[in-house]
N, C-alpha and C positions, 0 to 999 in steps of 0.2 A: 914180327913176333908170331906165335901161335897163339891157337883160340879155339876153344869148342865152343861153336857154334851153333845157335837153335835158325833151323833153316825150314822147317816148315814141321806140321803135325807129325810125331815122333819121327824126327829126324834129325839128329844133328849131328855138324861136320866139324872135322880137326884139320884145321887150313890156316893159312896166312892171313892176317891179319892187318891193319895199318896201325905202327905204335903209338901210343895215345901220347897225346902233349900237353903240357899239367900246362894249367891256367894261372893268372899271378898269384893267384890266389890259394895256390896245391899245390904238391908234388907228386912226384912219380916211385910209385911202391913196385918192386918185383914181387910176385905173386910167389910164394912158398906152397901154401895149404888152400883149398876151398872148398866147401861143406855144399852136398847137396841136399837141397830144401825141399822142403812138397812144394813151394810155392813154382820153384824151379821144374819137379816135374809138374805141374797142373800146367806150367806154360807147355812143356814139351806134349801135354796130350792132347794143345790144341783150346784147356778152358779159362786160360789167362788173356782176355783182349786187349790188359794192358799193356802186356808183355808181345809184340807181333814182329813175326821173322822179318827179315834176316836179326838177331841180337845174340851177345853175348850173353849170356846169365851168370849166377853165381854172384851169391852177395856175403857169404860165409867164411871170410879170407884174414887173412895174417901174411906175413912177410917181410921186406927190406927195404926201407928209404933209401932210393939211388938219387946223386947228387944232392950238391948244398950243404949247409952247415950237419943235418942230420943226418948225412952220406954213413949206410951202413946199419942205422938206428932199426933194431927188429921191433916192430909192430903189429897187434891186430888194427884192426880195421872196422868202425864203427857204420856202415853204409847209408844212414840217413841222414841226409844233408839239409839241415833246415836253413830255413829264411834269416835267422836269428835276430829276425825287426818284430814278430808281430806280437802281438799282447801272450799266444799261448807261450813262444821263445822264450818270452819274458819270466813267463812264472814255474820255466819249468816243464813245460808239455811240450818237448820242440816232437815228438812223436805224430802228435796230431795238428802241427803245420799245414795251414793249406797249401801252402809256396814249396813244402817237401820233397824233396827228392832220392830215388835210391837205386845206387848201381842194379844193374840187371833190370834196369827198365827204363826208356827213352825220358829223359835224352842222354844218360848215363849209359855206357859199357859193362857190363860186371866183370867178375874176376875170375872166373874159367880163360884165364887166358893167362902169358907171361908177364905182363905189367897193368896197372891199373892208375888212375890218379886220384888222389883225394886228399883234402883239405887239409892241412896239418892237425885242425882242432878234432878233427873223427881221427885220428890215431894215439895210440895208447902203448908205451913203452913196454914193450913184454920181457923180466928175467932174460937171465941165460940160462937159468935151471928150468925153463918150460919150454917143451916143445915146442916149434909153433904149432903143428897138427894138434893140439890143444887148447893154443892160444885162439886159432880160427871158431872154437866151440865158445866164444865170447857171443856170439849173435845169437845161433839158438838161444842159450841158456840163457841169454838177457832175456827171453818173453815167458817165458816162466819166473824170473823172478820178479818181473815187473810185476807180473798175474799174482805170483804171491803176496806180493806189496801191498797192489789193491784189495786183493782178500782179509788180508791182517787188518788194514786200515776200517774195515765195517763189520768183524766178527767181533763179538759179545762177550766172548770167552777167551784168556789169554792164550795166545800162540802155542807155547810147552805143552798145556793140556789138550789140545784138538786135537780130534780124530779127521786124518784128511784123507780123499781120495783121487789117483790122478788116473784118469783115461786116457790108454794108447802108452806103449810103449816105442814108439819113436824118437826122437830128440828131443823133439819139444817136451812128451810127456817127461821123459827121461830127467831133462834138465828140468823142468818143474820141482820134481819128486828129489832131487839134490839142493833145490833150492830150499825148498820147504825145509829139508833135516839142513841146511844150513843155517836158517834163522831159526830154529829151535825147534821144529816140530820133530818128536818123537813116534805118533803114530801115523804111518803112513802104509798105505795099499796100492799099488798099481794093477790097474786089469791091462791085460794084453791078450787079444783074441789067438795071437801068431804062439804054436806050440813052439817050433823051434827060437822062435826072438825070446818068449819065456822064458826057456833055459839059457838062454845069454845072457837075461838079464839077472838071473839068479844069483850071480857071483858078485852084484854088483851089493853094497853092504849099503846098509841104513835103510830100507825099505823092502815089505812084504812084495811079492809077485803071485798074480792068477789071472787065471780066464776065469770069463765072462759066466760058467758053470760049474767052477769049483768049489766047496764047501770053505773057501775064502773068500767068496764073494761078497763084499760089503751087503749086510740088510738094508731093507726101505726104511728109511728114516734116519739113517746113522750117522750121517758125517756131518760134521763140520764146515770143511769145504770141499766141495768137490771142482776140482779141475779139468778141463775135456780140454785135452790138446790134441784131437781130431776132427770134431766139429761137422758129424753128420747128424741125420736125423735121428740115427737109430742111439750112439753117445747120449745126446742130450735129450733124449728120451729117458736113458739111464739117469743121467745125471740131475735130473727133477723126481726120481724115483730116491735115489739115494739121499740128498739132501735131506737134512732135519729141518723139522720149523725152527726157524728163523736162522739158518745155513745161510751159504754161500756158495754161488757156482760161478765159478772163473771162468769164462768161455775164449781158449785163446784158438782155437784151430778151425781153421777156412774150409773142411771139407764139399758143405753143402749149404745152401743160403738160406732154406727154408725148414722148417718140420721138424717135429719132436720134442718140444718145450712143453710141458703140463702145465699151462696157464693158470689154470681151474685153481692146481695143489700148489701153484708159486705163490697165486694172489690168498687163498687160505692161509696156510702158512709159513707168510710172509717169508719167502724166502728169498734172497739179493740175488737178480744176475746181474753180473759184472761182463761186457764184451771188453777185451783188450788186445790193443794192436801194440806189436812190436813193444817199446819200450824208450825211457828218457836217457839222454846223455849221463843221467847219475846211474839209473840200473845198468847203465851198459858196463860204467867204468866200479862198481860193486860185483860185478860179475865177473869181471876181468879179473880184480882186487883177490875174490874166492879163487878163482882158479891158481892164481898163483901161490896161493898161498895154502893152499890143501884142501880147502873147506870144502871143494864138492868132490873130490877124491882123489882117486887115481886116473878116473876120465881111460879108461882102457878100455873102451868098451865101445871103438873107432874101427874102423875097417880103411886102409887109403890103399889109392890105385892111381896108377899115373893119368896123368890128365888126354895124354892120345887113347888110353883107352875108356873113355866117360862114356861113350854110346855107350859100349856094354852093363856099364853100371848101372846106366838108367834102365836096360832093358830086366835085367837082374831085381833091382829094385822093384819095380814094376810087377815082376813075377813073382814075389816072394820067397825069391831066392836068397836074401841078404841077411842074415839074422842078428847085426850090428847093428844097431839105430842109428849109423851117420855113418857114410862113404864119404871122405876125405880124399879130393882131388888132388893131387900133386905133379907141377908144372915139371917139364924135363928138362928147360929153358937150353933146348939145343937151336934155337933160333932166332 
């Protein structure tokens, strides 16, 4: 089979591959669609240790059950594979499993490539009337709704009435800010520093769009909650600016590990941060649930490119040439 492969600091190759052979425990999915992650480029720029060449990436997939009783069955693809023995499994957190596992990281394959395997129970039956290139936007979008979940669960004020804000108009923010007007929140702002991503995402209906200096830029003290789905210093520097006392800030994006938090004005007034990784076998399969069924939209707001040409995208990407918040890989499966 084929595979874009992460071969060393931005470098990756479209080569042959060995086809992967599902365990008793899994089958074997051909690969339709797959989303490229930040997580995916921070590996390709060298800042993922977890992630080390030679690998395949890509954990943002959808596709076809080849062989077995479910021969043919189209699916997304949930990528984290828990333990399902230990006490978090048990009640619900398989996310933060220590025993976890997830494509596009040893000792998993991801799904930049023409087949993957994975457990029956991480697959998720998808309509005929959904894309799969839609269907794959199940993973992003599950960490924003996870992020909103948690957020709901410790805000003060019902849901319908907040004022929220998300930072970063990439996927993650993207799919936060759908999340949010899916469980009911009416006021929503996204800041996106990108002029041109701006105007893409302008079209997209149910929430404001600005940069970071426009006379819509959330006041100090306003929101509700604020969600940073980029997660550098300078975001959550923002995002302790904008919170109200007794706010909420969702921290879902890995940019930077260090810096920018107002300690001073979080412990004053008291404001909640919440860090959140990825998301539960329930937000994943509620997220799937909206997609198919309308509630985060039309989701047209996807960019896909065949999967022999992903160098470029990442290089594209990278430059801030893309003004789509998600490149959607598509296998050619001529091999």
């Amino acid at each position: 089979m084929k595979a874009l492969v992460y071969t060393g600091v931005k470098e990756l190759s479209y080569m042959d591959r060995p086809m992967p052979q599902p365990q008793d425990d899994e089958v074997l999915v051909r690969v339709m669609a797959s989303g490229i992650c930040g997580s995916d480029m921070h590996a390709y720029l060298g800042h993922d240790a977890r992630r080390p060449a030679p690998l395949t990436l890509g954990h943002e997939a959808a596709g076809v059950v080849v062989g077995g009783p479910d021969d043919g069955r189209r699916v997304t693809i949930n990528p984290l594979v828990a333990c399902q023995a230990c006490g978090l499994c048990d009640t619900g957190r398989e996310n933060l499993c220590a025993r976890r596992q997830i494509i596009s990281m040893p000792p998993r394959q991801g799904a930049f490539a023409d087949y993957v395997t994975m457990p029956p129970r991480n697959l998720i039956t998808v309509p005929d009337h959904t894309p799969l290139t839609h269907a794959a936007l199940a993973e992003p979008i599950a960490c924003g709704w996870h992020g909103v979940r948690l957020g709901r669960g410790v805000l003060t004020c019902d849901l319908s009435s907040a004022r929220t804000v998300v930072i970063g108009g990439g996927a993650i923010g993207v799919g936060a800010a759908l999340s949010l007007a899916a469980q009911g929140v009416g006021d929503i702002t996204l800041i996106e520093p990108n002029e041109t991503r701006r105007a893409h995402l302008a079209d997209i209906a149910g929430f404001e769009v600005c940069g970071p200096d426009e006379p819509a830029m959330p006041a100090e003290g306003s929101a509700d909650i604020v969600i940073d789905g980029v997660g550098f210093a300078t975001t959550r520097a923002s995002a302790s600016t904008i919170a109200r006392a007794g706010g909420v800030i969702v921290h879902i994006g890995l940019g930077e590990a260090t810096g920018g938090l107002d300690i001073r004005r979080m412990t004053l007034q008291e404001i909640t941060f919440i860090g959140t990784y990825t998301y539960t076998a329930r937000d994943f399969a509620e997220t799937a649930a909206a997609i198919f069924d309308g509630r985060l939209g039309k989701l047209d707001w996807i960019e896909t490119r065949p999967l022999s040409k992903g160098h470029r995208a990442f290089k594209d990407i990278r430059a801030g040439h893309v003004p789509a918040p998600k490149v959607i890989l598509t296998p050619e499966h001529d091999a």
